[in-house]
C-alpha positions as a LaTeX table, in Angstrom:
\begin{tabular}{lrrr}
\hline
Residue & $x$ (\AA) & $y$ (\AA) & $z$ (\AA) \\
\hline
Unk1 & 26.16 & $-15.23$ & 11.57 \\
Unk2 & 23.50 & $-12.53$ & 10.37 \\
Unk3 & 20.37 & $-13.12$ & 10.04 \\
Unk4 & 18.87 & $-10.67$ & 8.11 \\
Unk5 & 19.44 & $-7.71$ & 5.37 \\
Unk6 & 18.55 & $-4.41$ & 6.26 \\
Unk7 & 18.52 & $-0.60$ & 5.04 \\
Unk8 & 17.28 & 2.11 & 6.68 \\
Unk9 & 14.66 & 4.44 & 4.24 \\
Unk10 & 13.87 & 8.00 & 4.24 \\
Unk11 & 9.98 & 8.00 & 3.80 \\
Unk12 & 7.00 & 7.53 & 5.37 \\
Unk13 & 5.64 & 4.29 & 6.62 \\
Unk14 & 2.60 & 3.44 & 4.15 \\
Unk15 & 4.91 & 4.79 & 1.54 \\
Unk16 & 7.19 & 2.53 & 2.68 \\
Unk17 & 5.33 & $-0.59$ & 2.54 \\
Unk18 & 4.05 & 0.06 & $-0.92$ \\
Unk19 & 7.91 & 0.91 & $-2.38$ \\
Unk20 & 8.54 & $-2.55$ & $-0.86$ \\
Unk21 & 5.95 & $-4.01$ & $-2.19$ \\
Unk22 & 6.54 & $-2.88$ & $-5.63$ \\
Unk23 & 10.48 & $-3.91$ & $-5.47$ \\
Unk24 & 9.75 & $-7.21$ & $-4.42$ \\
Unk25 & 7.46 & $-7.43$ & $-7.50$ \\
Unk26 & 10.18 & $-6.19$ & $-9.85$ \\
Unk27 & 12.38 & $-9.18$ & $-8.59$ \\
Unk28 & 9.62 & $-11.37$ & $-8.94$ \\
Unk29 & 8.18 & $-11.93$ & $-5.69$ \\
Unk30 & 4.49 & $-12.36$ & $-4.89$ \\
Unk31 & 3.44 & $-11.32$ & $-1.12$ \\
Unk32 & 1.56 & $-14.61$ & 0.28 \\
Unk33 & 1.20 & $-13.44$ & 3.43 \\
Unk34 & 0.85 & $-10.21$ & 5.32 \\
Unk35 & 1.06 & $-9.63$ & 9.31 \\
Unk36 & 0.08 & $-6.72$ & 10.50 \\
Unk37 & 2.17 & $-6.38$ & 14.14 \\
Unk38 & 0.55 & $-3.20$ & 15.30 \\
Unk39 & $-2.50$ & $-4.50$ & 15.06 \\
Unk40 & $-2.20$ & $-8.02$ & 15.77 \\
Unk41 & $-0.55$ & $-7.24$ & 19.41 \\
Unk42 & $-3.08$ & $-4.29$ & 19.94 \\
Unk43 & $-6.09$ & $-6.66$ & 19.73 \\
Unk44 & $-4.71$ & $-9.66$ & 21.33 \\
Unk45 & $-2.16$ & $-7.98$ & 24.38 \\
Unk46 & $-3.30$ & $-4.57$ & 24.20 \\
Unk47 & 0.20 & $-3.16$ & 23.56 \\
Unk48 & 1.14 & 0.12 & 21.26 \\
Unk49 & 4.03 & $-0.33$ & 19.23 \\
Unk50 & 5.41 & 1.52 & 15.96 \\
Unk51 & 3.90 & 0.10 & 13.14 \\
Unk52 & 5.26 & $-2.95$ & 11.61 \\
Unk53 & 4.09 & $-5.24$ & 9.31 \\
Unk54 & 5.22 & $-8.76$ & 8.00 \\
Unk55 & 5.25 & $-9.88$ & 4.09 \\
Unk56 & 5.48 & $-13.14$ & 3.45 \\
Unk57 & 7.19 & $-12.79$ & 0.06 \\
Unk58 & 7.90 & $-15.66$ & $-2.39$ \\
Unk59 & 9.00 & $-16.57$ & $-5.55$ \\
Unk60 & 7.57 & $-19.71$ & $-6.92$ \\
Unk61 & 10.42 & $-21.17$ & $-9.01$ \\
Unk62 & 12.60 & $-20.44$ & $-6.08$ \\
Unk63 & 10.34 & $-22.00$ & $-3.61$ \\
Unk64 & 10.11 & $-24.92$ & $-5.97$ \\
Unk65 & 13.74 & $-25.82$ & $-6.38$ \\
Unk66 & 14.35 & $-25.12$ & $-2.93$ \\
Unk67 & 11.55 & $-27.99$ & $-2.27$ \\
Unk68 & 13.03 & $-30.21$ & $-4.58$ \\
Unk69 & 16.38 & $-30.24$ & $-2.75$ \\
Unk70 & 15.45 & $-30.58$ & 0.75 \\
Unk71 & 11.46 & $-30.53$ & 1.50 \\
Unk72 & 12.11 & $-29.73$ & 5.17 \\
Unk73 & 12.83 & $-26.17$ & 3.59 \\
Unk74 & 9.26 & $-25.56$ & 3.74 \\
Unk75 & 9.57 & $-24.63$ & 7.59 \\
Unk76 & 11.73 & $-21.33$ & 6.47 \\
Unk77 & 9.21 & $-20.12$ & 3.74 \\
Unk78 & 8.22 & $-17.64$ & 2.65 \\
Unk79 & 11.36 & $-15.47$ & 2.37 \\
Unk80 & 9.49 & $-12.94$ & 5.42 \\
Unk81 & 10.41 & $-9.44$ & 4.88 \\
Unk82 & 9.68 & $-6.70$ & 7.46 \\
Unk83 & 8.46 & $-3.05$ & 7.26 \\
Unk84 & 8.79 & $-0.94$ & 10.79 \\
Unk85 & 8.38 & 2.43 & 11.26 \\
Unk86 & 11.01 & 4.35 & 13.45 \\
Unk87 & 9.63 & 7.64 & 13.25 \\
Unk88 & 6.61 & 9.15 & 10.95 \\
Unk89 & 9.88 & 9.87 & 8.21 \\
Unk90 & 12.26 & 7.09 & 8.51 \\
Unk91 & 11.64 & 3.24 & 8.54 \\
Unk92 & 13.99 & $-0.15$ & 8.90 \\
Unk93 & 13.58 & $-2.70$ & 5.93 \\
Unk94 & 14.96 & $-6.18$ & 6.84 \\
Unk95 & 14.69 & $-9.28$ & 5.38 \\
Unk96 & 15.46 & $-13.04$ & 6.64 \\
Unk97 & 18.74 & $-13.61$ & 4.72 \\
Unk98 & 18.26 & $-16.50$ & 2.70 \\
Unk99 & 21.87 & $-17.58$ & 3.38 \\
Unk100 & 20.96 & $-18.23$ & 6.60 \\
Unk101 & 18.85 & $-21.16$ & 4.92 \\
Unk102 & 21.86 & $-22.82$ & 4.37 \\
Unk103 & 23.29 & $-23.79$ & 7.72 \\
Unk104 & 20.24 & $-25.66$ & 8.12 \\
Unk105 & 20.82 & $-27.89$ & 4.92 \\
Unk106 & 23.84 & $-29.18$ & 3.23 \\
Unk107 & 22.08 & $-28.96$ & $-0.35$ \\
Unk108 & 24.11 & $-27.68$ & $-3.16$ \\
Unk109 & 20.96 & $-27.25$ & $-4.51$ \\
Unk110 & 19.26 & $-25.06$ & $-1.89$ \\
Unk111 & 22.57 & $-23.38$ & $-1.87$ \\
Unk112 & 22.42 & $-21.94$ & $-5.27$ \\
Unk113 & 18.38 & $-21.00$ & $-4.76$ \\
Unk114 & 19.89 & $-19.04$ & $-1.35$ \\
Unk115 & 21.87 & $-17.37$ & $-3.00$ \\
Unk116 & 19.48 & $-16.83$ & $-5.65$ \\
Unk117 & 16.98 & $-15.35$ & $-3.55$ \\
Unk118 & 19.45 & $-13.27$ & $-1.55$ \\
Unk119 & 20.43 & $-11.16$ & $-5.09$ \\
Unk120 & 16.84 & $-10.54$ & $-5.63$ \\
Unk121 & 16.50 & $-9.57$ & $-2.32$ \\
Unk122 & 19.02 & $-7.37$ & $-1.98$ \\
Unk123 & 17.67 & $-5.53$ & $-5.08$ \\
Unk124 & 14.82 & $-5.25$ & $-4.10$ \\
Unk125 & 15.89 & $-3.03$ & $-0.71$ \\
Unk126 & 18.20 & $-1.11$ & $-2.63$ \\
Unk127 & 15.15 & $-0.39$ & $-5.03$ \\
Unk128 & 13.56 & 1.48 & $-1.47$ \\
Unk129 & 16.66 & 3.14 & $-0.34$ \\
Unk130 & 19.53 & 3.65 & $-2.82$ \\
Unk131 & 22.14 & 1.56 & $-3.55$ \\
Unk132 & 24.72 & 2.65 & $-0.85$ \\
Unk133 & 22.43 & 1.59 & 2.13 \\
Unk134 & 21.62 & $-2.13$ & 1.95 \\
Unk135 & 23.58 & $-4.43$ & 4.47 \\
Unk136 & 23.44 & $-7.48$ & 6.21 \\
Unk137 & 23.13 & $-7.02$ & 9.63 \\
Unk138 & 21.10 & $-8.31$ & 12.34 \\
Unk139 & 20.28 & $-4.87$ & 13.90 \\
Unk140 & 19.82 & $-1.71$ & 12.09 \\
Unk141 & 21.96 & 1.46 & 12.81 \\
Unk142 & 20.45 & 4.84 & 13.13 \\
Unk143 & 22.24 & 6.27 & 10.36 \\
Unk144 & 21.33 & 5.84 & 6.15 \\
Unk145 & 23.17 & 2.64 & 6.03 \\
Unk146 & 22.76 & $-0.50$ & 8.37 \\
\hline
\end{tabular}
């Protein structure tokens, strides 16, 4: 089973962040949380990598309902969507696919807020990258779609 959705987008990586930022907005998610990767593995291993950042993006009725049905859901929130650059032009988009929420509980109920979720999210990454190049997959491609 995937695990995440993904695109691929043409743009730069603080543009990036803030497209994605915006889009999850427009479906009505708040960022919580933000992890920066880079920076966090610089200062604590001393490692390089490409920049990447974590948002911790919810949506409170969501959340809510998703509480209601099965408060053990709690472990899988936010909905944690992650920027990476793979070059200074072109970056990977990917999401933690809110179906997957649903192998972990047998909840109608979180089962309609999964799949919920997963529309918004989904529009929100073809918002950054055009309708023709969000996917679910668990590892991006090099090409426009994944």
């Amino acid at each position: 089973m995937s695990y995440t959705l993904s695109t691929t987008v043409d743009g730069p990586y603080d543009e990036t962040v803030g497209a994605v930022r915006a889009a999850l907005a427009e479906q009505g998610f708040g960022v919580l949380t933000e992890i920066d990767l880079a920076a966090t593995l610089k200062a604590k291993l001393d490692v390089d990598i490409a920049p990447q950042v974590i948002l911790g993006a919810c949506r409170p009725p969501l959340a809510y309902q998703a509480l209601q049905a099965d408060p053990s859901v709690a472990a899988m929130l936010p909905c944690n969507v992650v920027v990476r650059a793979l070059d200074p032009s072109r970056c990977v988009v990917e999401a933690f696919d809110p179906d997957a929420m649903t192998s972990f509980s047998g909840s109608d109920a979180v089962r309609t807020v999964a799949e919920d979720a997963k529309q918004r999210l989904t529009a929100a990454l073809r918002a950054v990258s055009g309708p023709a190049s969000t996917s679910t997959s668990s590892s991006p491609s090099p090409s426009k779609e994944s």
